[in-house]
C-alpha positions, 0 to 999 in steps of 0.5 A, a space after each residue: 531186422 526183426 525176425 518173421 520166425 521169431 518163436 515160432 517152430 519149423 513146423 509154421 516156417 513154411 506157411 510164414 516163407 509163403 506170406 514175407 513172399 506174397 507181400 514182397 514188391 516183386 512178383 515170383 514171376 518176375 523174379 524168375 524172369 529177371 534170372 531167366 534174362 539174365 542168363 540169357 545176357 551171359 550167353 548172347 553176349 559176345 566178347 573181343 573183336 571176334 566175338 566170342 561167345 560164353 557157353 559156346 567159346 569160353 567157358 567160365 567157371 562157376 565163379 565167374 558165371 556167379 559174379 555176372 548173374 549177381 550183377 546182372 539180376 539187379 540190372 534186370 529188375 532197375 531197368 524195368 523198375 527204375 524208380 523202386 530197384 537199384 543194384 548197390 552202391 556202398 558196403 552197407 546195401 543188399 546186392 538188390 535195393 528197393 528204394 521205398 523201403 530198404 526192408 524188402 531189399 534182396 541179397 542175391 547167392 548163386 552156387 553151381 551146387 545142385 540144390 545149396 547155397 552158401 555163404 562166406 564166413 562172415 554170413 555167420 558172423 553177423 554183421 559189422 558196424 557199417 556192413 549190410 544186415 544178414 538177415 533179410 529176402 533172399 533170392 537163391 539161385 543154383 545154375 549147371 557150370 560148363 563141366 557138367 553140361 555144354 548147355 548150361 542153364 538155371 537149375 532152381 530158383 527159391 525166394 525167401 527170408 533168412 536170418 543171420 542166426 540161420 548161417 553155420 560157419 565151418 568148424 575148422 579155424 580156417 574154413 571160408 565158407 558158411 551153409 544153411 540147414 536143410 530146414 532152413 533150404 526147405 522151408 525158408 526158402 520157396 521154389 519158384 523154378 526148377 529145370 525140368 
């Protein structure tokens, strides 16, 4: 995919972020409500025979709250757009498909983290024969775990476009994880919602 960044200094990224997200299909409204109601989700469901609650009688790690928004959030938008969003099925999708058009097809991190979010170490490695592209929409969302607060919620939600080139991997020969520049947080990605 080619780059909406391509020559361009960071001093333009921002005024391009704000134009890739007034053309995408899905609104910022309802990209935030389909986070907001999947939160919800996780915490009104109830689990077992004797129902219990997550945030009230479990408290999962920030993985496991990850895992569930991460299938939950394209659950929300193919529900209410059954012919345009579907969630993935093969290797080679985005977590959230846009059937029209692949191009607008979204990848989904979440991070307990206040304000970042990560990748795993292929992010910056490119992508694999067969594997989905790392460039792309991205939606980005950063939720409070259960140690932080009893009353867990949605920190920040941002909405943009990243490239693969944008992920730095960690130095060390063993380190798993990836991260974004503060310039590419800032200025690729635009806040839709905050906690207040």
């Amino acid at each position: 995919m080619n780059s909406p960044y391509s020559g361009l200094s960071v001093s333009e990224w921002l005024r391009v972020t704000q134009e890739i997200v007034e053309r995408h299909p899905l609104s910022a409204e309802e990209i935030v409500d389909a986070v907001l109601a999947s939160w919800e989700s996780i915490l009104d469901s109830r689990l077992g025979t004797k129902g219990f609650r997550i945030g009230k009688d479990i408290f999962p790690k920030p993985q496991i709250m990850g895992f569930l928004l991460h299938e939950l959030i394209p659950l929300e938008l193919a529900a209410k757009h059954p012919n345009n969003w579907r969630g993935d099925t093969s290797s080679s999708d985005k977590d959230l498909v846009y059937i029209p058009d692949d191009s607008f097809s979204i990848e989904v991190k979440t991070s307990s983290d206040p304000k970042h979010i990560y990748g795993n170490r292929s992010y910056a490695q490119g992508a694999s024969k067969g594997k989905k592209g790392k460039s792309g929409y991205y939606l980005a969302v950063n939720f409070e775990k259960f140690s932080d607060t009893r009353n867990s919620s949605i920190r920040l939600i941002r909405f943009g476009w990243i490239d693969s080139n944008d992920w730095i991997g960690q130095k060390a020969a063993t380190g798993q994880q990836s991260r974004l520049s503060s310039d590419v947080e800032n200025y690729k990605l635009l806040q839709l919602y905050r906690k207040i």
